[in-house]
BAMI-122168 format. One record per residue (C-alpha): residue in one letter; z, y, x. Coordinates in steps of 0.05 Angstrom, whole numbers, plus 5000, padded with zeros to 4 digits. Last residue first. Layout:
! residues N
AZYX
...
END
This chain:
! residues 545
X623384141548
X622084041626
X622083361664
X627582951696
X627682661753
X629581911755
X635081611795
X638081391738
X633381311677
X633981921634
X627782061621
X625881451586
X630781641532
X627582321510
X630282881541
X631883531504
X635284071547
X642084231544
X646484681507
X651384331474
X648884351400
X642184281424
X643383661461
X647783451401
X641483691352
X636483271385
X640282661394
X641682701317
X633882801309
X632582191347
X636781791306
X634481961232
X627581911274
X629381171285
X632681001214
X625781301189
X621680841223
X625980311207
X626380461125
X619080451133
X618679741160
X623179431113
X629179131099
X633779761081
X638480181113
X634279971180
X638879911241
X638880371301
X642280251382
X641679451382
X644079321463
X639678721481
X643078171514
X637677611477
X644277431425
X644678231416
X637078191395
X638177581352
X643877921316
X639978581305
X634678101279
X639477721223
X642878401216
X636278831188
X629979171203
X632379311279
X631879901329
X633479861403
X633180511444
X629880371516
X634280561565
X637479871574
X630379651598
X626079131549
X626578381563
X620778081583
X613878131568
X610977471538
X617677141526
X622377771512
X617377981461
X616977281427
X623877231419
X624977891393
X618077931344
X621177171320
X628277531291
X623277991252
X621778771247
X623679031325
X621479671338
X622379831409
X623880601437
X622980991494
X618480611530
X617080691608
X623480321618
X621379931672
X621079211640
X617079511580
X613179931622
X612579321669
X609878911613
X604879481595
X601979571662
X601078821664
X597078741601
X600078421542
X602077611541
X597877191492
X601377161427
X605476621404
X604376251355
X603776381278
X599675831228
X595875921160
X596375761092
X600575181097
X602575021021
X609674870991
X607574700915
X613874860877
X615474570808
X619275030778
X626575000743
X631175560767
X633575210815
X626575000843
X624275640848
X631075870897
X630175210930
X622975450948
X624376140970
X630475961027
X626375491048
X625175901116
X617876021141
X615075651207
X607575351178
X606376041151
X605876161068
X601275941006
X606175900951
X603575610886
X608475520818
X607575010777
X611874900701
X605775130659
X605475230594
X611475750596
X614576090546
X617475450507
X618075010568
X622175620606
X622575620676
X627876220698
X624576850708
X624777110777
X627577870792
X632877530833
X629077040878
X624177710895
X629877990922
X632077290964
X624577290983
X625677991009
X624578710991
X632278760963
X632079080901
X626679170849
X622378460880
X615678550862
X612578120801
X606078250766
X602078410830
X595778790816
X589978450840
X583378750865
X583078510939
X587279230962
X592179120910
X594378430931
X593878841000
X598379380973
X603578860949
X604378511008
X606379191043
X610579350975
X615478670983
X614678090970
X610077950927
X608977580854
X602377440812
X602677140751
X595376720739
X590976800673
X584977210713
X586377000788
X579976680803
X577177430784
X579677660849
X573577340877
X570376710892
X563976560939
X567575960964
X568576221041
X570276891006
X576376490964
X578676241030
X578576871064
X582777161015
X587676561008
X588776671087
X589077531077
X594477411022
X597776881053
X598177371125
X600577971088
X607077651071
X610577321016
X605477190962
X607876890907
X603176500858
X605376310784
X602875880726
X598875480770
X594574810752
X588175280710
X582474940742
X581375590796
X588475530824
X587574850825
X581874900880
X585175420911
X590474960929
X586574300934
X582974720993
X589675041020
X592274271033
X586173981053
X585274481111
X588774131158
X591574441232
X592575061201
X588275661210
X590676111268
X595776851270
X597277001334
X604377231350
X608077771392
X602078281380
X603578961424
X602179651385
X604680221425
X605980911388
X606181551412
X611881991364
X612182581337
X615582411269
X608682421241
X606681941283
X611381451271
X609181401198
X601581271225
X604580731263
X608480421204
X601880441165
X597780091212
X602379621241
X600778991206
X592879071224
X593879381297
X598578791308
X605978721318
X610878921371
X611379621365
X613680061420
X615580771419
X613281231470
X617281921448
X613282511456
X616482811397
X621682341363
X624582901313
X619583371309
X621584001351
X615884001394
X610984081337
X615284561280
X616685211337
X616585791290
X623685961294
X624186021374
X617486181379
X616886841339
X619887161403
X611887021432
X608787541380
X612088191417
X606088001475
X602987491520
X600286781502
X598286241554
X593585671534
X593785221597
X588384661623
X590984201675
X587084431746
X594384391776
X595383631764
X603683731742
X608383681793
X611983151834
X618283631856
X623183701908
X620484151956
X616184531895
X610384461869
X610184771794
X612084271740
X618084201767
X622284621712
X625085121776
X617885211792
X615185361723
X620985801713
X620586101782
X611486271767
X613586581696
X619187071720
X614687681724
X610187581667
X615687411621
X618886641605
X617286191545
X613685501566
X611584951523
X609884231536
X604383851496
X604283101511
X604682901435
X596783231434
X595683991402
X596684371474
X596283971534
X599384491572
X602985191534
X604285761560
X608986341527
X608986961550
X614087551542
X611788231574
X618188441627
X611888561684
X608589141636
X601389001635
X597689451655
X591989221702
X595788891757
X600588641712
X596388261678
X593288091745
X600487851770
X600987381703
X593687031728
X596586951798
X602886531764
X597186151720
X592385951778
X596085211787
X596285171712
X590185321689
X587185871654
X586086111577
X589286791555
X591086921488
X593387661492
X597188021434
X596188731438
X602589191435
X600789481506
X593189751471
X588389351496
X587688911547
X580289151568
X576988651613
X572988891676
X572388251719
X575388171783
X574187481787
X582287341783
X581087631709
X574687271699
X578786541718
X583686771657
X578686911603
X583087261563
X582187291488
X584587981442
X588788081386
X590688751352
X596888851319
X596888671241
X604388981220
X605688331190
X605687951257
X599187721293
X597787151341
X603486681312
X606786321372
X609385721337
X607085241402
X602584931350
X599785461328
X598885761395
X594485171407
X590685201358
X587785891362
X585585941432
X583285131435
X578785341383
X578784951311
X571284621314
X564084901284
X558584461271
X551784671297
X546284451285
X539884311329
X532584161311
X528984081384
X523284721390
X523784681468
X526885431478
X531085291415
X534184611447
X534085061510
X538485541477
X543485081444
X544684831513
X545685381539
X551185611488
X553484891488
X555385031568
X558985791554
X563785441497
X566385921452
X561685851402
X561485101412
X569385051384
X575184711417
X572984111469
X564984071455
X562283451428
X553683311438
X551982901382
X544882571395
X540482441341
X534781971362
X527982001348
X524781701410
X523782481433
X530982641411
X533482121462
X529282351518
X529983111501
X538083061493
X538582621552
X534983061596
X538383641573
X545783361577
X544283141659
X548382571657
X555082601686
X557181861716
X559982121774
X565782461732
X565183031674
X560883041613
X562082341594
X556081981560
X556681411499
X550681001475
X551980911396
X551680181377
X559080111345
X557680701304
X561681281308
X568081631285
X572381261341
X568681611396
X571682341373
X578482201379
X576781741457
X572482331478
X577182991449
X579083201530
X573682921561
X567583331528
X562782811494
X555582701497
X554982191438
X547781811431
X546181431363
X550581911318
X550181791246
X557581741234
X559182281275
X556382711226
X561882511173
X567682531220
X564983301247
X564383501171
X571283301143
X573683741209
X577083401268
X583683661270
X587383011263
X584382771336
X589683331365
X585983581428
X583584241424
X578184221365
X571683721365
X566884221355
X559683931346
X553784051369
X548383691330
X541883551361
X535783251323
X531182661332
X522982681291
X520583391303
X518283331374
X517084001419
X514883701486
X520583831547
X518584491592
X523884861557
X529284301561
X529884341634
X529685151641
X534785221585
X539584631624
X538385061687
X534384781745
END
C-alpha cells in the first residue's frame, strides 16, 4: 500500500502536525534559520541519511529518531499518523529540498488525504548547491537556459528535452551509472566534446570534483581510481553524483573556493576536549579541515575542598584585592562553586579581575565579569606578570591576591606576584589526570597515519597523547603552540613540522593552514596533484584531487 493510500484511511486529528523539512545537500551550515528553529520542537525525527547526524543535533534530547534507509525503516505514514494522533509533531528531513523530493511529495499528499496539518520548510537543493560549491556557476551573464536531469529517467528511456546545445544541464545520478548517463547525452544530442564536471559528496569536506567531457568522463574516472579498475579500490558505486554539462563548467578553474581551502579534507587531530576545543575547531573548519577532538586529561575536584571553600568564602568578606584566572578550568571550578552557594558574578563587585589570555577572558565574560587585566603581549602568565601593577600600600588596601589554578601548574606566576609585593594565596581549584584512552579505531588512526595533522597546545597534551594512544605516524604533520612543546614533542621522537607565531590556539590553527596552503601552491606550482599528508603513506595509493 502506498504511503497516500496508508495515511488516507488514518482518522483526521487536529492535535500533532507534520513539518517537512529540507535539510540541504550535506553541509550541516546550510540548514536554514527556520529548519534549526523547528527542529527544536520535534518529538519524532524521520531523517534522510545523508543530513541525519546535522539535522539530529538541533533537537531535543527526548525526540525518538527513525532512519529512512536500512532494516530499521519504519513505514513514514504509520509513524506520522500514530505519532500525530497522540499529538506529536514529527519532522520528517528530506536530503536537498521536499519539492524535489518524489517520497515527501507522497507523503505530503496523504498527510492532505488524512486531514494531518503539515508544513513545509524549504531546503538548498542538492542541484544548486552543489555546483556552487564545485564553482560551476549554472548561468553566465548572457543568461543561457538551465535545465535538471534526472539521470536514472534518462537510462529509463524517458523523453527529456535538453534544450538548446548551449543549455546548462544539472544532472543527478550515481557514480557507477554516470559513464552510461554521458553516452545518453550523447545519445540524444549532446555533442561528445561537451565539458562536465561531477561532483561526489558534494557540500561535506569529502567532496571530490571531476572536470573531463562526455566522451572522456568514464577513462578519467578510471585512470583517478575511483572507477573499478585492475588496480583500484573504488568508490561505493550507488554514491550520489551532481554532474554539470555545458560552456558554464570552464568557470571552474577560477571559481573553485571549497576544494581549494587551504587544509581541505585534511583530518586534523585535537587533543583536548569538546569544551576547550570549541572555537579552535570551528576555526579549523573554515580552513577546510575535519577535526578530531581527543581529551588527554580529565579535569576532577581536588582531593580537599577546604581550600576553595575558605577561598570563596574570603572572596565574598572583602580578603582579595586581585583574582587571576589562568585557564578556563579556574574559572569554570570557582563557577561551580559560587552556583553550589547560590552566588553570582555579583560576589565579584569590588574585586580586580586578571586572565590569561582571551580564551579565559571570554568565559570571565561569559559568567558576567569583565576581566580588568589581560596580558597586552605575550598571552601567558609571564605576559600577564608584565602588565601587573606593583603592590602599592597607598593605592592598594589590600595586599592579597587569589589564584585558584590546577594541582600541576608552574610557580612561575606566584614568584612573579610576590616580587612585586603581594601576598599570594596558591589555591587548588581543581585537578588534571590523564584521560581515559580513546577508542581503538582512533588509536590506530593515530598509530596508522589516518590523521593528517596533530595539534599539540601544551607540553602535558604530548605526553599524555603518546600514553593513551601512542605516538602519532611520521606522516602526520606536527604543529606546536610554542618551543617548550615543540621541545617536548622532539624529546617524544616526534618530527615538529609548524610552530605557532604566537602562544595561542588561534595563532596554531593559522600556522597550520599558513602550511597547508604553501604545500598547496608547490604541488601546484609543479604540476602535481594535491595530496594531503595521509595520502602519501608508502605503499599507499593515492586518491584523485
Amino acid at each position: 500500500m502506498s504511503a497516500a493510500a496508508n495515511l488516507a484511511h488514518t482518522p483526521a486529528v487536529q492535535a500533532g502536525r507534520c513539518t517537512f523539512l529540507g535539510a540541504g545537500p550535506g553541509d550541516p551550515g546550510l540548514l536554514t534559520l527556520r529548519a534549526v528553529d523547528v527542529l527544536a520542537s520535534a518529538d519524532v525525527l524521520i531523517a534522510d541519511p545523508l543530513t541525519a547526524a546535522a539535522v539530529r543535533t538541533h533537537c531535543p534530547e527526548r525526540v525518538v529518531v527513525h532512519s529512512t534507509v536500512g532494516e530499521d525503516c519504519p513505514d513514514v505514514a504509520a509513524v506520522v499518523a500514530e505519532a500525530v494522533r497522540t499529538g506529536k509533531h514529527v519532522v520528517r528531513t528530506v536530503d536537498g529540498d521536499p519539492g524535489l523530493d518524489g517520497c515527501a511529495a507522497e507523503e505530503m499528499l496523504g498527510c492532505a488525504q488524512a486531514a494531518i496539518p503539515f508544513e513545509v520548510i524549504p531546503g538548498v537543493a542538492q542541484s544548486v548547491g552543489v555546483p556552487a560549491y564545485a564553482g560551476v556557476p549554472l548561468r553566465g551573464s548572457r543568461g543561457a537556459d538551465v535545465r535538471f536531469v534526472d539521470g536514472a529517467g534518462l537510462l529509463a528511456g524517458q523523453t527529456i528535452d535538453l534544450g538548446a546545445p548551449e543549455t546548462t544541464l544539472v544532472v543527478r545520478t550515481t557514480l557507477g551509472q554516470l559513464p552510461a548517463t554521458a553516452a545518453a547525452l550523447v545519445a540524444n544530442g549532446r555533442k561528445p566534446e561537451s565539458p562536465l564536471s561531477a561532483t561526489l559528496s558534494g557540500t561535506t569536506t569529502r567532496q571530490r570534483t571531476f572536470t573531463a567531457t562526455l566522451t572522456t568522463i568514464a577513462a578519467d574516472l578510471k585512470a583517478a581510481r575511483v572507477l573499478p579498475s585492475p588496480v583500484s579500490a573504488p568508490v561505493d558505486p550507488a554514491t550520489s553524483v551532481i554532474a554539470v554539462v555545458g560552456e558554464q563548467v570552464a568557470h571552474r578553474s577560477s571559481h573553485s573556493w571549497f576544494e581549494t581551502k587551504p587544509l581541505f579534507g585534511w583530518n586534523v587531530l585535537v587533543p583536548r576536549t569538546k569544551e576547550q576545543a570549541h572555537g579552535l575547531s570551528d576555526q579549523l573548519r573554515s580552513y577546510g579541515a575535519v577535526p578530531q577532538e581527543v581529551p588527554t586529561i580529565a579535569v576532577e575536584p581536588p582531593r580537599t575542598p577546604q581550600q576553595m571553600e575558605r577561598a570563596i568564602k574570603g572572596l565574598v568578606t572583602g580578603r582579595y584585592e586581585w583574582i587571576a584566572f589562568t585557564s578556563v578550568n579556574a574559572v569554570r571550578a570557582v563557577r561551580e562553586k559560587f552556583e553550589e552557594y547560590g552566588l553570582d558574578a555579583r560576589a565579584f563587585a569590588g574585586i580586580k579581575v586578571a586572565a590569561v589570555g582571551e580564551t579565559t577572558a571570554q568565559a570571565l565574560v561569559d559568567f558576567g565579569v569583565k576581566p580588568d587585566l589581560v596580558p597586552s603581549g605575550e598571552q601567558s602568565a609571564a605576559g600577564l606578570l608584565e602588565d601587573w601593577p606593583p603592590y602599592d600600600p597607598v593605592f592598594d588596601p589590600i595586599d592579597r591576591v587569589l589564584l585558584p589554578r590546577a594541582d600541576i601548574a608552574t610557580e612561575t606566576l606566584v614568584a612573579g606576584l610576590v616580587e612585586l609585593g603581594w601576598e599570594v594565596d596558591d589555591v587548588t581549584a581543581y585537578r588534571t589526570v590523564r584521560a581515559s584512552p580513546p577508542p581503538a579505531e582512533t588509536r590506530e588512526a593515530i598509530k596508522g597515519g589516518g590523521f593528517d595533522a596533530v595539534l599539540f597546545t601544551s607540553s602535558s597534551t604530548v605526553r599524555n597523547l603518546v600514553g593513551i594512544a601512542g605516538k602519532p605516524h611520521n606522516v602526520t604533520i606536527i604543529a606546536c603552540i610554542g618551543p617548550a612543546t615543540a621541545k617536548t614533542a622532539e624529546e617524544h621522537g616526534l618530527r615538529v613540522d609548524v610552530m605557532a607565531p604566537a602562544p595561542s590556539a588561534a595563532a596554531l590553527a593559522q600556522a597550520l593552514a599558513d602550511f597547508g596552503a604553501g604545500r598547496r601552491d608547490t604541488a601546484t606550482a609543479a604540476g602535481e596533484p594535491v595530496y594531503r599528508p595521509s595520502e602519501r603513506r608508502p605503499g599507499s595509493r593515492r586518491k584523485a584531487r
